[in-house]
C-alpha positions in Angstrom: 112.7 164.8 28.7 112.2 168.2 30.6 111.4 168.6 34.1 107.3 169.5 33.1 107.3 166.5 31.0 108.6 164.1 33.9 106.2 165.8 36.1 102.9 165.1 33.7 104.1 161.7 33.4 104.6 161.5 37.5 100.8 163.2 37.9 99.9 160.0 35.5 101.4 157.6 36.8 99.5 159.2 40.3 96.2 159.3 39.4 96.4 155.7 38.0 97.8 154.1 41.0 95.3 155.7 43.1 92.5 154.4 40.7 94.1 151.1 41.3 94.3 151.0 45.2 90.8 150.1 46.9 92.4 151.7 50.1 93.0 155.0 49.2 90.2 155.7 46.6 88.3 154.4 49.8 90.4 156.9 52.1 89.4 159.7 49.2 85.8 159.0 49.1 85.3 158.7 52.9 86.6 162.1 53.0 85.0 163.9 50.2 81.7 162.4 51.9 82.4 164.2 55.0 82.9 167.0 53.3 80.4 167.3 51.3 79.6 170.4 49.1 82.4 172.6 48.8 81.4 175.0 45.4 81.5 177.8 47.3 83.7 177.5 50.2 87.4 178.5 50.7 89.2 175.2 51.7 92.6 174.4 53.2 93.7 170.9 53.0 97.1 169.6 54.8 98.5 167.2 53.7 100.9 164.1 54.2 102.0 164.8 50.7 99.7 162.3 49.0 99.6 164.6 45.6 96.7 162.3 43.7 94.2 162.7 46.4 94.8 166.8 46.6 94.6 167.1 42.9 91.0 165.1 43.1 90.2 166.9 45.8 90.5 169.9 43.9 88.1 168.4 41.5 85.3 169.0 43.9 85.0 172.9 43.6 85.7 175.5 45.3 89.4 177.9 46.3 91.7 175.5 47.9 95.1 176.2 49.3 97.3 173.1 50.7 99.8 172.8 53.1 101.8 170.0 53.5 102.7 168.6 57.2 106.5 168.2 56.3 109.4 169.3 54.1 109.1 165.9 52.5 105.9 166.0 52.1 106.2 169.5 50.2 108.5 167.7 47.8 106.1 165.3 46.8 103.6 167.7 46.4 105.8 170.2 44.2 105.2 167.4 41.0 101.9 166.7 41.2 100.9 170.6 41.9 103.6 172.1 39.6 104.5 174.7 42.0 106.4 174.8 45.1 103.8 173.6 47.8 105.2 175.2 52.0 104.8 173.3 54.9 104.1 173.7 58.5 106.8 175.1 60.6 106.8 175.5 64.3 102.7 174.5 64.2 102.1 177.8 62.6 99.7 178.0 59.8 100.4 180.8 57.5 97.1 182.4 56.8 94.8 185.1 58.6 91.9 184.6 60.8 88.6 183.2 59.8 90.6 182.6 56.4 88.4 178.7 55.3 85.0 177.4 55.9 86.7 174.3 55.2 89.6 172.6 57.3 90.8 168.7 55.8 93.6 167.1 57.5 95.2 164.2 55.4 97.0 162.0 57.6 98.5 165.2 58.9 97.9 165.4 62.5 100.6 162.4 63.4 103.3 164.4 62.2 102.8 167.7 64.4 104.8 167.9 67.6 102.1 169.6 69.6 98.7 168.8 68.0 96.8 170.3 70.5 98.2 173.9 69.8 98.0 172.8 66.0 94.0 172.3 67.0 94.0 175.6 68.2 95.6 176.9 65.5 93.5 175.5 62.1 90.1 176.9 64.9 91.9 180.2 64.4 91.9 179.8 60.4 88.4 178.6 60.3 85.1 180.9 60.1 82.4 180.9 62.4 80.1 178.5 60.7 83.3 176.2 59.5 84.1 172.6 60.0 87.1 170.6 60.0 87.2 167.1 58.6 90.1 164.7 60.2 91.2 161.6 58.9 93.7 159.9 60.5 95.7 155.7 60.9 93.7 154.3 63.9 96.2 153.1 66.0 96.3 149.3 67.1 100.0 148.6 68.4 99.1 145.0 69.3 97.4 144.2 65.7 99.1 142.3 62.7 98.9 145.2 60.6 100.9 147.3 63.0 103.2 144.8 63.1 103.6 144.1 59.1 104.1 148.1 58.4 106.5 147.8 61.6 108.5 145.0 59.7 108.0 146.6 56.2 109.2 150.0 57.7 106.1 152.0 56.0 104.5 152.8 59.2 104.5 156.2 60.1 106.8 156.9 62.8 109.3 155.2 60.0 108.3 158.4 57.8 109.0 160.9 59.8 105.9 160.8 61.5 106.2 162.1 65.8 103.3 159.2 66.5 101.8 156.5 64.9 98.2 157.1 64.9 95.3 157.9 67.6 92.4 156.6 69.1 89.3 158.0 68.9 88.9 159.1 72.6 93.0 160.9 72.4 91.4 163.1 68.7 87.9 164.1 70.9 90.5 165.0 73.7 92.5 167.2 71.1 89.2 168.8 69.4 87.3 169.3 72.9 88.2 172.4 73.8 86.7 174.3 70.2 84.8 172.0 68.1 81.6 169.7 68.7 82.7 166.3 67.7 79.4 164.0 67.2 80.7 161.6 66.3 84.0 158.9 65.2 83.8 156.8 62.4 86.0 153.8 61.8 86.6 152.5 58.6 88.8 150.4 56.3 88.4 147.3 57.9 91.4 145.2 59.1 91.3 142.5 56.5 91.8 145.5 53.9 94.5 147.2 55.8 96.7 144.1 56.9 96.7 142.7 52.9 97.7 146.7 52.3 100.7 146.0 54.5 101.7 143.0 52.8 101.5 144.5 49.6 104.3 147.0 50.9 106.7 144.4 51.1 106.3 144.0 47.4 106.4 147.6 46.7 109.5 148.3 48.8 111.3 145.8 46.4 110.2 148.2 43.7 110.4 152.0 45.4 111.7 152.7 49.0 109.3 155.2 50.0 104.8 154.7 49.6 104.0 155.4 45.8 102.8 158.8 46.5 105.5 160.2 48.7 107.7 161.6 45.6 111.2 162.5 46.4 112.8 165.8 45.8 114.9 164.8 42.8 113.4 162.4 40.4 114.6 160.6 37.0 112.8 159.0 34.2 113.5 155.8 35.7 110.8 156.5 38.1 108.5 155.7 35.2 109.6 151.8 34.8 109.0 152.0 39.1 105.7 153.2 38.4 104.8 151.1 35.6 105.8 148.0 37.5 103.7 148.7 40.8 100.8 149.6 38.6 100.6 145.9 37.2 101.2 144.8 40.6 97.8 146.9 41.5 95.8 146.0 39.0 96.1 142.5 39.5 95.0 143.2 43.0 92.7 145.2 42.8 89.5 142.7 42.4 90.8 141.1 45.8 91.3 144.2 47.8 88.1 145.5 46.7 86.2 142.4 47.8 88.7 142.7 51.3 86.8 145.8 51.4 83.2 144.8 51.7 84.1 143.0 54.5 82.9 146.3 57.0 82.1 144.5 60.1 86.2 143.8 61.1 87.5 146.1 62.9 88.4 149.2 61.6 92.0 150.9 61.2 91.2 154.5 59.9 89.6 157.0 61.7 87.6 160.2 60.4 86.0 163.0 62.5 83.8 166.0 61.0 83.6 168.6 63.2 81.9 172.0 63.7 83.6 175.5 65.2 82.6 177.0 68.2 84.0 179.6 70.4 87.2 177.9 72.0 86.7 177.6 76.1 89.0 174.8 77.7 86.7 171.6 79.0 88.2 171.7 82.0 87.7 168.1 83.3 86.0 167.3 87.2 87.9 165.7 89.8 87.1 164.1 93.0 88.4 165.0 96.3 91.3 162.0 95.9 92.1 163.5 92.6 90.9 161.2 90.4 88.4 161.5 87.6 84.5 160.8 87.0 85.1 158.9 84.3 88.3 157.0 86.2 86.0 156.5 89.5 83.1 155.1 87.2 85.8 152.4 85.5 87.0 151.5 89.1 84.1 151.1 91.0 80.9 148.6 91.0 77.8 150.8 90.1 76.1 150.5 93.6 78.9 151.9 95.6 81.2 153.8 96.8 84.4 151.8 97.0 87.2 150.6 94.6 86.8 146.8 94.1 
């Protein structure tokens, strides 16, 4: 089998087990929502190196370039894209000014040493009028999913990753300062995502790595790895998909859509004893003027 064979069969095998996971398709379609039409925008995605959802992504029209976050994630990208895909070094994007109306971050920002200067950064690739959509693992130290992908070793920090997620307030803190962010939404509800953990700890008896994160060198005996975890998902699937109806849990996936504007730091009041509004209000009873 040549290499272009293995790597059809790999794109396959992809785009089957993404069919077959409730999570992702509902990771894909959250974001292609936010995004909305793209026909005739220029679009950047950067990725975590999930190759199925950028080749649907694709699907949606439009020029898109991707990026991938990490070396690794490159890798996995090279067989589902055919081509060599590069990846972010030192936060630097490699494109000119005003290059995208479109911005998507896959699960990317985690990985990036100093996201805020990333931020910076992708505003300095966008147009004007552009947007950036963000989706990114909600993080929830203290909940049982944390601690299944913890014990499973397929949370991110385990990947490579420099954090483990955000909370809504800490991706508004990192966005602030050159995009309007209306609003956070919160999907992918915690039943979903805590049976998604558990299913890792049959899949990492199968392949060491998530499904989609392809390594560097591959063999045909990828296939029968493949073949095996799509059985797996398909009897699955009618559970997970009912788990996922379930929208009033708590959610463990964030997504942001926000809008460029000119980039002027929000430089954040203080009182006279140094702390802030927003620290003074949490402190004290409404009503007066003391700590209690």
């Amino acid at each position: 089998m040549t290499d272009s064979q293995l790597d059809q069969k790999i794109r396959d095998w992809q785009d089957r087990l993404l069919s077959r996971s409730a999570r992702r398709t509902l990771n894909y379609n959250r974001i292609t929502s936010a995004l909305g039409s793209v026909s005739s925008f220029q679009c950047l995605e950067i990725s975590e190196g999930d190759g199925a959802i950028s080749s649907r992504l694709r699907t949606l029209g439009g020029s898109w370039k991707t990026i991938a976050a990490t070396r690794q994630a490159a890798d996995a990208l090279k067989h589902t894209r055919s081509e060599n895909a590069d990846y972010i070094q030192e936060g630097k994007l490699p494109f000119e000014d005003q290059s995208f109306d479109r911005l998507v971050l896959v699960d990317a920002l985690k990985y990036i040493d100093d996201d805020y200067a990333f931020i910076r950064e992708c505003h300095r690739v966008l147009r004007n009028d552009g947007w950036v959509v963000i989706a990114e693992t909600k993080r929830a130290p203290f909940s049982l999913t944390a601690l299944l992908r913890q014990l499973s070793g397929f949370n991110p920090t385990a990947r490579g990753a420099v954090r483990n997620g955000y909370k809504a307030n800490e991706l508004f803190d990192r966005l602030k300062d050159g995009f309007d962010v209306p609003e956070t939404i919160t999907y992918s509800n915690a039943l979903l995502e805590t049976a998604s953990a558990i299913g890792t700890f049959f899949q990492k008896s199968v392949l060491p790595a998530p499904c989609w994160l392809i390594p560097e060198q591959v063999s045909p005996a990828i296939e029968k790895s493949y073949k095996t975890l799509s059985t797996l998902a398909v009897l699955f699937l009618p559970f997970s998909k009912l788990l996922a109806l379930f929208e009033f849990f708590p959610g463990h996936r964030l997504l942001i859509r926000s809008r460029r504007r000119h980039w002027r730091p929000r430089l954040q009041p203080k009182l006279i004893d140094g702390r802030s509004i927003a620290e003074a209000a949490i402190n004290t009873k409404i009503g007066t003027a003391a700590p209690f």
